[in-house]
C-alpha positions as CSV (number, residue, x, y, z in Angstrom):
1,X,-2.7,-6.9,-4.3
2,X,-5.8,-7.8,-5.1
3,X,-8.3,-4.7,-4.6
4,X,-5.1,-2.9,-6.6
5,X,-5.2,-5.6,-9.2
6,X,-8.7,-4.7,-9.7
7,X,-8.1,-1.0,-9.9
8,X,-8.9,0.3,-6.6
9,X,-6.2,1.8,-4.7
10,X,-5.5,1.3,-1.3
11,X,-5.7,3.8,1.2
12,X,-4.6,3.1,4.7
13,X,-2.4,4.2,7.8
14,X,1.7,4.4,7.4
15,X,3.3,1.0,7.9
16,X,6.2,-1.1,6.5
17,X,3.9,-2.5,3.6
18,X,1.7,0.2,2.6
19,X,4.6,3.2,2.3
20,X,6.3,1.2,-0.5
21,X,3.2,1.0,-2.1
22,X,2.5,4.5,-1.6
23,X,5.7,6.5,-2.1
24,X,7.5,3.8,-4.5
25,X,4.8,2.4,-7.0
26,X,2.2,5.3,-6.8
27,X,-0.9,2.3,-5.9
28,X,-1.5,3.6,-3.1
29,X,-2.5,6.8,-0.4
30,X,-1.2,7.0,3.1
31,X,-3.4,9.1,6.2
32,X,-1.7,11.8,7.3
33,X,-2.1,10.7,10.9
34,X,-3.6,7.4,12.5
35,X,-6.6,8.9,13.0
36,X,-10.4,7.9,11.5
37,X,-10.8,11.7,10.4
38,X,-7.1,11.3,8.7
39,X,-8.5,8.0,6.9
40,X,-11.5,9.3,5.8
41,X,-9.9,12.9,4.5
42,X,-7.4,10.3,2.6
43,X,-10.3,8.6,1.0
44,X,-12.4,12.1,0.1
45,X,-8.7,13.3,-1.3
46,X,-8.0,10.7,-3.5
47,X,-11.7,10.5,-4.4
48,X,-11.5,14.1,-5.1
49,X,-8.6,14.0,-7.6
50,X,-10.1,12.0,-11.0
51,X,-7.0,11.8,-12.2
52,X,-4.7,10.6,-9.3
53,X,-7.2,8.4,-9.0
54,X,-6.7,7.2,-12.5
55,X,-3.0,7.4,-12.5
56,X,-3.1,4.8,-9.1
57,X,-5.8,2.7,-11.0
58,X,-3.8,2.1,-14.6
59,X,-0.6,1.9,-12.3
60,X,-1.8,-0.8,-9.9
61,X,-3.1,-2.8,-12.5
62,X,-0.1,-2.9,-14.8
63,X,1.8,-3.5,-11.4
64,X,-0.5,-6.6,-11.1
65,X,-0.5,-7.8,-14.7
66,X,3.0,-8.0,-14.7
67,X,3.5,-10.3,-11.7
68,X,2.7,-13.8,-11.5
69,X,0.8,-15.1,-8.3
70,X,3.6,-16.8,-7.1
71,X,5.6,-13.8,-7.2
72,X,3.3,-12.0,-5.2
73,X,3.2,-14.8,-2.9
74,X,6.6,-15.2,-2.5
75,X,7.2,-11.2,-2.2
76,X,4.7,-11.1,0.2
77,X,6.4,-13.7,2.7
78,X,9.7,-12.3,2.4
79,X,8.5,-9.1,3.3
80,X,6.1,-10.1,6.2
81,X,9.3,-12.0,7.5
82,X,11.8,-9.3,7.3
83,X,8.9,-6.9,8.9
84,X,8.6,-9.4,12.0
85,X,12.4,-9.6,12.1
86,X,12.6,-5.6,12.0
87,X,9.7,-5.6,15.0
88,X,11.4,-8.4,16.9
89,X,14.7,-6.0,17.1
90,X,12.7,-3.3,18.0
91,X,10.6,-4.6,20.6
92,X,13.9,-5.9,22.3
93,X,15.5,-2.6,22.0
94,X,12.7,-1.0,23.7
């Protein structure tokens, strides 16, 4: 939250807390595969595109201005705990 408070999108690999971000709230870009090329194509993509780039920007930063720190905090918890729960089930599936 706070390099997309600050205007600069995330890009990463697909996972539980970057997709939402992504696909959801527009702040973010996901790598087509989980690959270093994949990152860095991501990266020269987004860079590429001025105004994706400034859509993610004005969007992550109203997304930010609009939430309180405890918010996030809290947000952030649930999440990471409902990930590990969704991991835990997996792992024992497996």
């Amino acid at each position: 939250y706070e390099s997309i408070g600050s205007g600069a999108p995330v890009v990463g690999f697909a996972h539980a807390t970057l997709r939402p971000l992504a696909e959801d709230l527009k702040v973010a870009a996901v790598a087509r595969r989980r690959t270093t090329d994949s990152l860095a194509e991501a990266v020269i993509d987004l860079a590429s595109d001025l105004p994706r780039y400034r859509a993610m920007r004005a969007a992550g930063i109203e997304l930010v201005r609009n939430e309180s720190a405890e918010a996030v905090t809290i947000a952030r918890v649930d999440h990471l705990v409902a990930a590990a729960a969704r991991n835990r089930r997996t792992a024992a599936e497996r």
